[in-house]
MIVO-714049 format. One line per field, with one value per residue (C-alpha): residue in one letter; residue number from 0; x, y, z. Coordinates in steps of 0.001 Angstrom, whole numbers. Layout:
res: (A_...)
n: (NUM_...)
px: (X_...)
py: (Y_...)
pz: (Z_...)
This chain:
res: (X_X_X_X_X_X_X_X_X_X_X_X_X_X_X_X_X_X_X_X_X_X_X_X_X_X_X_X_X_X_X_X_X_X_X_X_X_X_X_X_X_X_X_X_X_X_X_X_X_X_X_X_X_X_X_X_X_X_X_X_X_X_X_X_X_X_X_X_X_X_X_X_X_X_X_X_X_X_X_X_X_X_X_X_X_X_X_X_X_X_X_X_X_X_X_X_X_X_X_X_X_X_X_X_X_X_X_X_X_X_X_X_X_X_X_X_X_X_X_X_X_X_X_X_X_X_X_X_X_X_X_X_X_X_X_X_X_X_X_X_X_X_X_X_X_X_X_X_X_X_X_X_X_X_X_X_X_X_X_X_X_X_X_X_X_X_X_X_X_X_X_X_X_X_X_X_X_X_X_X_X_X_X_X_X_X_X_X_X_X_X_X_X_X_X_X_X_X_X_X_X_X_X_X_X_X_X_X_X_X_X_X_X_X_X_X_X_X_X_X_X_X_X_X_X_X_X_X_X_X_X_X_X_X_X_X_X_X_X_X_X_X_X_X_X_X_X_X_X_X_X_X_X_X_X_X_X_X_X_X_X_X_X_X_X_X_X_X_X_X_X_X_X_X_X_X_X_X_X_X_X_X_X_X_X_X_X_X_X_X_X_X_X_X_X_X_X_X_X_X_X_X_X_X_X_X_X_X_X_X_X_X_X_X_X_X_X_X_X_X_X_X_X_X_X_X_X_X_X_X_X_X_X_X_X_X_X_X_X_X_X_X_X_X_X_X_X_X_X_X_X_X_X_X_X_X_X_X_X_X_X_X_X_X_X_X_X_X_X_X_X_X_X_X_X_X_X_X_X_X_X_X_X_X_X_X_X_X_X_X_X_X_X_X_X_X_X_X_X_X_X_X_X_X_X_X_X_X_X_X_X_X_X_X_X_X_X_X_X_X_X_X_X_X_X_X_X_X_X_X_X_X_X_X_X_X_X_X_X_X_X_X_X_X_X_X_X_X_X_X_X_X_X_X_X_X_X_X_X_X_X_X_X_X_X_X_X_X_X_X_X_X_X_X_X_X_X_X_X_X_X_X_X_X_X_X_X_X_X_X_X_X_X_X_X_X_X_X_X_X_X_X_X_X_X_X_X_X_X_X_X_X_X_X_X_X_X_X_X_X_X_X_X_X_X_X_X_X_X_X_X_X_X_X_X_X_X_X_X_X_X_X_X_X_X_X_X_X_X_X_X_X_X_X_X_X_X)
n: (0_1_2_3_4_5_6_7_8_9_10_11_12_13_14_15_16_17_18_19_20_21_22_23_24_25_26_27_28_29_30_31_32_33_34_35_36_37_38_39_40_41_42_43_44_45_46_47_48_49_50_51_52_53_54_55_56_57_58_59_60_61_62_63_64_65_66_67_68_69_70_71_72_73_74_75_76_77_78_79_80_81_82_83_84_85_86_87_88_89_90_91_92_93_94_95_96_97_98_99_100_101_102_103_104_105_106_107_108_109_110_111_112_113_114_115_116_117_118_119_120_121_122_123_124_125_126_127_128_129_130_131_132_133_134_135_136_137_138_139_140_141_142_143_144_145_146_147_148_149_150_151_152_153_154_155_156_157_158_159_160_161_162_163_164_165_166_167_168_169_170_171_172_173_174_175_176_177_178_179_180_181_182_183_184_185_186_187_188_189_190_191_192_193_194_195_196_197_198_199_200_201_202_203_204_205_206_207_208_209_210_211_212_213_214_215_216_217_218_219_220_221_222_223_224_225_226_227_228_229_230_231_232_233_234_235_236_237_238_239_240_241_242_243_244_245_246_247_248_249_250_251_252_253_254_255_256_257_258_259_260_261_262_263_264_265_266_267_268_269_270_271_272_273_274_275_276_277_278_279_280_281_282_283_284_285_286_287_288_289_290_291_292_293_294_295_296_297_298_299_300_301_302_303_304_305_306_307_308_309_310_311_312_313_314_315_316_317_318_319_320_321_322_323_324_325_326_327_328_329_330_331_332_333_334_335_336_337_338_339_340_341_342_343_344_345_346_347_348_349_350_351_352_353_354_355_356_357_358_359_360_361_362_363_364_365_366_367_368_369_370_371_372_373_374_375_376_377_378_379_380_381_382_383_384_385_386_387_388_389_390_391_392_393_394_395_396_397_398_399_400_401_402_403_404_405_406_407_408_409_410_411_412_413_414_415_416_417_418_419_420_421_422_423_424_425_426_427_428_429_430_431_432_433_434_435_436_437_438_439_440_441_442_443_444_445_446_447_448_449_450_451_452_453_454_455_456_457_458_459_460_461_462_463_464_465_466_467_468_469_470_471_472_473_474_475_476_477_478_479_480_481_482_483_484_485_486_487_488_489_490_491_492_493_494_495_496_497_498_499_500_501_502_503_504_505_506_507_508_509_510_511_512_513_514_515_516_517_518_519_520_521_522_523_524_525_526_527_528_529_530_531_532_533_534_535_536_537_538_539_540_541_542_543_544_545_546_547_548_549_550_551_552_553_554_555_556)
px: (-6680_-10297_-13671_-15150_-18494_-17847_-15947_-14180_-14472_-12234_-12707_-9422_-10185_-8235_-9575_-10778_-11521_-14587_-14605_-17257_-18270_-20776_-22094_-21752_-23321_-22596_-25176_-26964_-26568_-24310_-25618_-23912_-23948_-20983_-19455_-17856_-15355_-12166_-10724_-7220_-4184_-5235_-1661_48_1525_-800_-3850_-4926_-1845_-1444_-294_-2374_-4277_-2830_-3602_-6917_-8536_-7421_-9338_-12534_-11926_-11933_-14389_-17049_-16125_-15311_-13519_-10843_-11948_-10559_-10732_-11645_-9780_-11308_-8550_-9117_-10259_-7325_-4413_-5902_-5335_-8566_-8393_-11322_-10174_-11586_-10160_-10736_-12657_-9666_-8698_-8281_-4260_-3835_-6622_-4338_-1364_-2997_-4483_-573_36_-2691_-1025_2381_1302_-1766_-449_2680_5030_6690_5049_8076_6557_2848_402_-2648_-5772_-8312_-12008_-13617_-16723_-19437_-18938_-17892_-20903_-20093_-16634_-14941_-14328_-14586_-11881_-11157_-7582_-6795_-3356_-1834_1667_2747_4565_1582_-941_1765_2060_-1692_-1595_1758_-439_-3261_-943_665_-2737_-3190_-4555_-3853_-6367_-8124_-9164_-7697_-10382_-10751_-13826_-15610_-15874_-17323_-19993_-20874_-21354_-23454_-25450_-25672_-26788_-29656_-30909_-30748_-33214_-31547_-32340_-30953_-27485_-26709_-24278_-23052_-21341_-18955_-17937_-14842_-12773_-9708_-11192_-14505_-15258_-17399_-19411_-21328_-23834_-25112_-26541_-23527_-21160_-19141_-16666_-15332_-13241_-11278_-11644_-9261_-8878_-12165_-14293_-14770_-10995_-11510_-14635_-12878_-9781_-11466_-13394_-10304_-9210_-12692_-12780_-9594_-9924_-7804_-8635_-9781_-12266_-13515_-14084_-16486_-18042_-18657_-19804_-21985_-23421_-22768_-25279_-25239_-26590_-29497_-29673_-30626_-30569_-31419_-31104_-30154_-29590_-26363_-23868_-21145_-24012_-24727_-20949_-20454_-22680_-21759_-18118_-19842_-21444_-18541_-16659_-20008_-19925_-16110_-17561_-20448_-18176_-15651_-18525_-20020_-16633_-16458_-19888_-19147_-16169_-18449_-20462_-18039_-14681_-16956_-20238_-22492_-25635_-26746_-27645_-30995_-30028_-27438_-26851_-24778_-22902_-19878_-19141_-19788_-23195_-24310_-24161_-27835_-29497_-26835_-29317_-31152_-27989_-27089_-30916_-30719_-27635_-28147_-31655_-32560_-33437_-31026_-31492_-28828_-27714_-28686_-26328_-29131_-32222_-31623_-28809_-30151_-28673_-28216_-30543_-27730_-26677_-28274_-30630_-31188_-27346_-27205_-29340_-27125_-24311_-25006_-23360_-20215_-20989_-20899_-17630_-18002_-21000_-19958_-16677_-18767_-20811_-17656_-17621_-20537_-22218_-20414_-20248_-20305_-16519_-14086_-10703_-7660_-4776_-2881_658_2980_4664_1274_-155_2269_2289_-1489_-1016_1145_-594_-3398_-1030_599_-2240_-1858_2101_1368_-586_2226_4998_2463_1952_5579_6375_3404_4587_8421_6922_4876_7879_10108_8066_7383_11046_11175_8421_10470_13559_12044_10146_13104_15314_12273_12570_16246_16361_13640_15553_18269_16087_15459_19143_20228_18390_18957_22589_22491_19253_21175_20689_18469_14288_15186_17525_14485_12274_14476_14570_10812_10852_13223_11144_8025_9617_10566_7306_5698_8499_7196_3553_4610_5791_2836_155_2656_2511_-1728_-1946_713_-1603_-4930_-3090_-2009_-5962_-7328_-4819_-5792_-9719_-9082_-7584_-10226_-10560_-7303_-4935_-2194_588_4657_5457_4809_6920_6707_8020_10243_7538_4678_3046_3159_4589_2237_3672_1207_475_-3030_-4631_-4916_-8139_-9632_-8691_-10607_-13354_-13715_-13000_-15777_-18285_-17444_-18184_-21376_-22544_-21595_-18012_-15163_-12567_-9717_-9046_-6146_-7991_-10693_-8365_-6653_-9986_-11005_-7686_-8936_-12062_-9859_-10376_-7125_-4977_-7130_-10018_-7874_-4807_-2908_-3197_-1347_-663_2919_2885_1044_2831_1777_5050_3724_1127_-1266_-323_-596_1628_954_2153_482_1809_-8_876_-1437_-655_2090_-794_-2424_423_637_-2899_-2649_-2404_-4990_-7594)
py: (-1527_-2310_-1641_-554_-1689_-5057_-6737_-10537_-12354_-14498_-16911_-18945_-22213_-24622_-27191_-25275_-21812_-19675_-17215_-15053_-12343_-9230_-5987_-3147_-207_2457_2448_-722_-4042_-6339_-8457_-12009_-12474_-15665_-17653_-21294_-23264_-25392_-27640_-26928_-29744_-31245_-32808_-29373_-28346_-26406_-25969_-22569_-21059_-20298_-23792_-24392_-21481_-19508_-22603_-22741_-19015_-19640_-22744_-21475_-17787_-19633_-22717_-20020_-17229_-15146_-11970_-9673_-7061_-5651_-8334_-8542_-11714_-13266_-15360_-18541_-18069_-20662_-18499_-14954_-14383_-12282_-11383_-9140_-6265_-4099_-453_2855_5242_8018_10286_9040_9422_8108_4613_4091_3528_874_-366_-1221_-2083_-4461_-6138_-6562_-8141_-10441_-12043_-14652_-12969_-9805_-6916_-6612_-10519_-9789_-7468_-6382_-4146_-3396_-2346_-699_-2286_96_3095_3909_5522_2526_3322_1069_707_-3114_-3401_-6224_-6975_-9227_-10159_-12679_-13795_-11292_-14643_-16123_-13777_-12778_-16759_-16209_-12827_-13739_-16149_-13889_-11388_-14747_-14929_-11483_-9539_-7359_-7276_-4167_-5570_-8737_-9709_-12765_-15247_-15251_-11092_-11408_-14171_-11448_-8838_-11180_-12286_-8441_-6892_-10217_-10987_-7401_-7712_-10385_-10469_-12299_-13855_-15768_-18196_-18906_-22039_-22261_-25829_-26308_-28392_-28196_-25863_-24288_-20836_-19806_-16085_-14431_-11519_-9425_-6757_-4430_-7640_-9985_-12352_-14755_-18453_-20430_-24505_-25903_-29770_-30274_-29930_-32109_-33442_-34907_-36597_-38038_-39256_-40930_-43083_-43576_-45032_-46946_-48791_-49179_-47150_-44440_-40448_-40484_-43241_-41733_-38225_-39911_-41736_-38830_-36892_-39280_-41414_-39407_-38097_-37434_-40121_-39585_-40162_-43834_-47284_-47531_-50959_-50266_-53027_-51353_-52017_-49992_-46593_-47093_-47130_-43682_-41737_-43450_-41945_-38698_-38149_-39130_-36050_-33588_-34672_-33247_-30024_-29961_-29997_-26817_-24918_-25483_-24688_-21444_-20288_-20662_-18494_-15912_-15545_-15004_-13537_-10994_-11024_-12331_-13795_-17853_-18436_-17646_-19448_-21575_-20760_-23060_-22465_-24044_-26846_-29160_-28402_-29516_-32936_-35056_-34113_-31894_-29083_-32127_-33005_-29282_-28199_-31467_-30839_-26742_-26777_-23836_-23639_-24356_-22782_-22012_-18987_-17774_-14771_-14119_-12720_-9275_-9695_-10181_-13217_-12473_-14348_-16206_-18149_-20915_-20511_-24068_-24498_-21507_-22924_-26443_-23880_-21439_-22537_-22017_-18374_-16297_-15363_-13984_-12355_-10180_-9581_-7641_-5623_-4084_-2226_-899_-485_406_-2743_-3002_-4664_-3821_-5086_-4833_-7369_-5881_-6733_-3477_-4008_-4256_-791_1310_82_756_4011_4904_3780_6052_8804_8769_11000_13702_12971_13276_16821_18106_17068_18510_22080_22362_21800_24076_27155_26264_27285_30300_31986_31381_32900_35787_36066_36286_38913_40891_41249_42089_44988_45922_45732_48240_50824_50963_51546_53824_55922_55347_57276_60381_60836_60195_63328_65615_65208_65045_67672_68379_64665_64311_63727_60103_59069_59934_58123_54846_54795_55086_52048_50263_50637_49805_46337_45811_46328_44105_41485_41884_41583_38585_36523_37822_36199_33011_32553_33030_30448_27477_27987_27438_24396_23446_23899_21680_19283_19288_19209_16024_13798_11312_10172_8588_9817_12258_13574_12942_14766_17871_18747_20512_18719_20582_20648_22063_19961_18843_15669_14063_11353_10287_7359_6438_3376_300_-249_3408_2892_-760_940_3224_1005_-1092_1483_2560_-593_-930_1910_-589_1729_-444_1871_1804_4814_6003_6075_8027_10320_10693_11465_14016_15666_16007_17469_20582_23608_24970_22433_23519_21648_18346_17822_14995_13425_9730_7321_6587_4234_2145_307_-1065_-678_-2095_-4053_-1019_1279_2129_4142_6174_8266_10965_13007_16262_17804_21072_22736_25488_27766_26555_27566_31358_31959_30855_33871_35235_32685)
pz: (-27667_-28104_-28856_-25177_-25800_-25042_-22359_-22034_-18243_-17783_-14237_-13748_-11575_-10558_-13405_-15878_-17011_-18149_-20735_-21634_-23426_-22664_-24267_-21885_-21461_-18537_-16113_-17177_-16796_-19154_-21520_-21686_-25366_-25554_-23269_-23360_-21154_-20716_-18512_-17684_-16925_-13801_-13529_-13336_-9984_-8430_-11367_-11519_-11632_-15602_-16398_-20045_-19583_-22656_-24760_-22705_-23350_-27456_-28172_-26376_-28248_-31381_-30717_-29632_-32037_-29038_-30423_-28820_-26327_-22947_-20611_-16617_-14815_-11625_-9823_-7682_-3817_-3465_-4756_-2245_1261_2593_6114_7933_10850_12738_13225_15171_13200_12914_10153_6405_5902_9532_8671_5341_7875_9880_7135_5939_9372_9062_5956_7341_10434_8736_5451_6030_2916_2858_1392_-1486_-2629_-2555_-4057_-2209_-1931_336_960_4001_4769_5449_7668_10947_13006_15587_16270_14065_10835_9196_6755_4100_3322_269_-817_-3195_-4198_-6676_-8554_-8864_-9659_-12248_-13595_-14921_-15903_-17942_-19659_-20692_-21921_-23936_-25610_-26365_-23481_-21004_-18057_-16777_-13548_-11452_-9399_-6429_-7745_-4135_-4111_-8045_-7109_-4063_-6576_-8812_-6012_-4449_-8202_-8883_-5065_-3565_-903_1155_4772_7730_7420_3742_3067_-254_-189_-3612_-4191_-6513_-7692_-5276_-3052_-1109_-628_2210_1823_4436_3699_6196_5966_5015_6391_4565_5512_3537_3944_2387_3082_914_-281_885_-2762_-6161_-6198_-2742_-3932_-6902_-5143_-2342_-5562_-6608_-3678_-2676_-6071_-6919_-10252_-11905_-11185_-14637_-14119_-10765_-12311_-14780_-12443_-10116_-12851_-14708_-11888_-9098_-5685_-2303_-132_1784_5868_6799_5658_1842_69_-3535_-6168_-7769_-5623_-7841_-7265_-3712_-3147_-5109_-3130_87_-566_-1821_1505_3546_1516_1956_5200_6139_4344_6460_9420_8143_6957_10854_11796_10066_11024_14901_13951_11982_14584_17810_15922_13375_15867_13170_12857_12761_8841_7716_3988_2016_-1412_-3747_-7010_-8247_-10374_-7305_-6480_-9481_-7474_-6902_-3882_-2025_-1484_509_1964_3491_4141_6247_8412_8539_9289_6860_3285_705_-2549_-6025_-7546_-10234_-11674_-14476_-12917_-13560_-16135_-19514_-21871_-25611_-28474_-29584_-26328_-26038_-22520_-21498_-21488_-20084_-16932_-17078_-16829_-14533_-11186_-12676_-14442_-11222_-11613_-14956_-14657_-11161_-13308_-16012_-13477_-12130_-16120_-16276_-12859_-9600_-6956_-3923_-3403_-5898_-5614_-8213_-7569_-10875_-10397_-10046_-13257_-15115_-13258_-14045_-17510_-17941_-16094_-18802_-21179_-19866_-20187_-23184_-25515_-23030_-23864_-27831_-27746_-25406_-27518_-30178_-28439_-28213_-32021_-32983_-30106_-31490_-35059_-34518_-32476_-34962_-37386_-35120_-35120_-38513_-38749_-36208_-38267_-41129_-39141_-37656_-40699_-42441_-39769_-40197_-43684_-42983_-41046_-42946_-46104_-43408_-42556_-46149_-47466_-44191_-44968_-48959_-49601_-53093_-54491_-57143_-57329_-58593_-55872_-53606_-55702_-55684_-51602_-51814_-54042_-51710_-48792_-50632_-51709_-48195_-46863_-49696_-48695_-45044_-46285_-48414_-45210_-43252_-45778_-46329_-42698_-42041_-45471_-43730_-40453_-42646_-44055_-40458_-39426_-42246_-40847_-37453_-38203_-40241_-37523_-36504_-32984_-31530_-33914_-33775_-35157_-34763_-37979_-40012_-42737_-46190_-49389_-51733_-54464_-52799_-50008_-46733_-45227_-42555_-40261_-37206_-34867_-33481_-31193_-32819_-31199_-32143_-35530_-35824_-34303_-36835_-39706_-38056_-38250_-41766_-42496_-40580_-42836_-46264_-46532_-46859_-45759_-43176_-40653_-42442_-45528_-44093_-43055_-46744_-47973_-45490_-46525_-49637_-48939_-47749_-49609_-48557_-50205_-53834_-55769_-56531_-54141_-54497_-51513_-51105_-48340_-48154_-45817_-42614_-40337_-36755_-34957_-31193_-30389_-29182_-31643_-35533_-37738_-40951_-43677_-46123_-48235_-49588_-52878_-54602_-57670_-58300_-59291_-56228_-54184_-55500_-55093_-51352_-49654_-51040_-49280)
């Protein structure tokens, strides 16, 4: 549907989304050449769940000049069940069963309202195997999907945000050692990641994140959530340890709430290490790494360094993926806790990562599988018209050949039994079979001059085209009807244009048409017609006409 050389992201929050835009190459690295962001309707049931978000991913599309492309979606931690087990390291068919078993007994919905996928972590030269399960209400996965298909998408890839920030943070800090934490800090939730070695493990701590923080201001100064998301956002830290006398009374308040808040965090993320450690046998921390909206927040790295005990750093998705001339860098680095997402979204394109998971809903996979299929579809249906054609005319050729050996015959019998008829009569059956075989030769040439026209078709399709219809008009000339990929045919348009042509892909092809020496030095060769009857998909007419002198002097080419 579009050009493959460039790729949207798309991270869905819970309060706002970011979109952004990368060149891709296979085998390198994307380049993030657009991005830009939007806060979604933070008094919709449940944010994050498509409510706004068509609206959303239009205004930043056309406040940032972000064109169409295929697009990769990374869902909230919020809306995704993970769950981490350990199996026996058995055959493949018989793992896939206990995998399932794993599902049915692990996520609270029935497997008919949930779609899921999973990822074995590393191998199994201990024994076990260490298995990732992730599942999701199909409803609401499909709620946002729904809505980017409302604004003119259709996703390749539904991802979970904490497994793209891993592959970000795997592809631009790949010599980690020890245990590493990444601590993402949200807006209505916190998502805890553990790397080690070839571990990971990952939590969910939900209303513990930036909404907490701005409803217990609410509630400390008696002030409207609108007032106490400014606040935190404008005048907003972390307080430090101890006494500290501070002259603004209104300040010293806001980051006395703030730490109360980072404070509950503190004690879930301790929470959820002692569990890392004796449920998945992991390491103590050796790091902290923040990113999310959150941690932009005054002095938290202080904060966490302080009640961890090891160093506290941020991530930064960008040190070995390169940023385009055009985006502006230093808002880039004001920006980057909250492009993670994005950019481990565009490394599952062009490189392969080390967790991929695809929450596509059913509906929505067997569509794209089809989708997938349907050129193989056209040149069958193709094959079958072309194979009908040639064995009729072989039919054809076979009468006639057997019709000329009859008559032949015919002759031989005619003068065994009548060897008293006359040197003419003789003469006039030779002349009958010679304008039988010249009728036979007549078909023969017809035939090998409609199969050089049929050629000359064939080697003028461009990329992503094909035909539906091939027909002869009454007055000498053929009758082309074809379909072809929207997004091919842009492509190509594009790059005639690049090259200072201004022609479409059906024009192209009307011109290459004419180009063929079969069809005589000027053909008249007209579109009839262009018509895009689905969203995916273009149709087209063309009509070739060639001279009546043309048409005589056929066979003889």
């Amino acid at each position: 549907m579009f050009s493959s050389n460039r790729i949207l992201a798309l991270n869905v929050g819970a309060s706002k989304i970011v979109l952004a835009e990368f060149a891709v190459r296979g085998g390198k690295a994307p380049e993030m050449v657009n991005y830009g962001m939007r806060n979604l309707d933070l008094s919709a049931e449940g944010g994050g769940d498509g409510s706004g978000l068509t609206g959303a991913i239009r205004e930043v599309m056309r406040a940032r000049g972000i064109r169409p492309a295929p697009m990769m979606v990374a869902l909230s931690g919020q809306v995704v069940f993970p769950r981490f087990v350990k199996l026996p390291a058995v055959a493949q068919d018989k793992l896939m069963q206990m995998v399932q078993y794993e599902v049915e007994q692990n996520v609270p919905f029935p497997l008919n309202e949930i779609v899921w996928d999973h990822q074995f972590i590393g191998d199994d030269s201990s024994g076990e195997q260490n298995v990732m399960i992730v599942a999701a209400k199909t409803e609401s996965v499909r709620e946002i999907t729904d809505s980017v298909a409302e604004a003119g998408f259709e996703p390749e890839v539904v991802d979970m945000a904490p497994m793209a920030i891993y592959n970000a943070l795997r592809y631009n800090h790949a010599k980690l050692d020890g245990c590493t934490v990444v601590l993402d800090i949200g807006a209505r939730s916190t998502n805890l990641i553990f790397l080690e070695e070839d571990r990971i493990y990952n939590r969910c701590i939900s209303n513990v994140a930036g909404n907490a923080i701005t409803q217990e201001l609410a509630k400390s100064l008696q002030i409207t959530q609108e007032e106490a998301e400014t606040l935190k956002c404008q005048r907003g830290f972390v307080a430090l340890g101890g006494v500290h006398q501070s002259e603004d009374e209104e300040m010293e308040n806001i980051s006395r709430v703030i730490r109360n808040v980072m404070t509950r965090l503190h004690a879930e993320v301790s929470r959820s290490v002692n569990f890392y450690r004796s449920q998945q046998g992991g390491s103590a921390p050796t790091r902290l790494i923040l990113t999310g909206g959150t941690s932009l927040l005054p002095h938290l790295d202080l904060f966490f360094k302080e009640k961890l005990g090891v160093p506290v750093e941020y991530l930064n998705p960008f040190v070995n993926v390169p940023i385009g001339n055009r985006v502006n860098r230093e808002q880039v680095g004001v920006d980057a806790f909250m492009l993670s997402e994005v950019v481990g979204l565009a490394l599952r394109r062009s490189l392969a990562c080390p967790v991929e998971i695809n929450l596509m809903p059913p509906e929505l996979a067997k569509r794209k599988t089809l989708k997938k299929r349907m050129p193989f579809f056209g040149l069958a249906a193709v094959g079958v018209l072309l194979s009908l054609g040639i064995w009729t005319l072989y039919e054809y050729r076979m009468a006639d050949l057997y019709t000329a050996q009859y008559e032949k015959v015919e002759g031989k019998l005619d003068q065994m039994r009548a060897m008293r008829k006359k040197l003419d009569d003789a003469v006039k059956a030779k002349e009958g079979v010679q304008e039988t075989a010249q009728a036979v030769q007549g078909l023969i040439d017809d035939r090998a001059v409609w199969q050089k026209r049929i050629e000359a078709v064939s080697k003028s399709l461009l990329d992503g085209m094909w035909l539906t219809e091939l027909s002869p008009l009454g007055d000498g000339g053929l009758k082309l009807v074809g379909r072809g990929w929207t997004d091919k045919l842009r492509a190509i348009q594009e790059k005639e244009k690049l090259a200072g042509r201004t022609v479409t892909a059906v024009e192209k092809l009307r011109d290459s048409l004419k180009e063929q020496e079969v069809f005589g030095p000027a053909p008249d060769v007209a579109i009839a017609g262009v018509s895009e009857n689905e969203v995916f998909l273009t149709g087209f007419t063309i009509n070739v006409r060639w001279s009546a002198a043309e048409e005589a002097k056929g066979a003889a080419r």
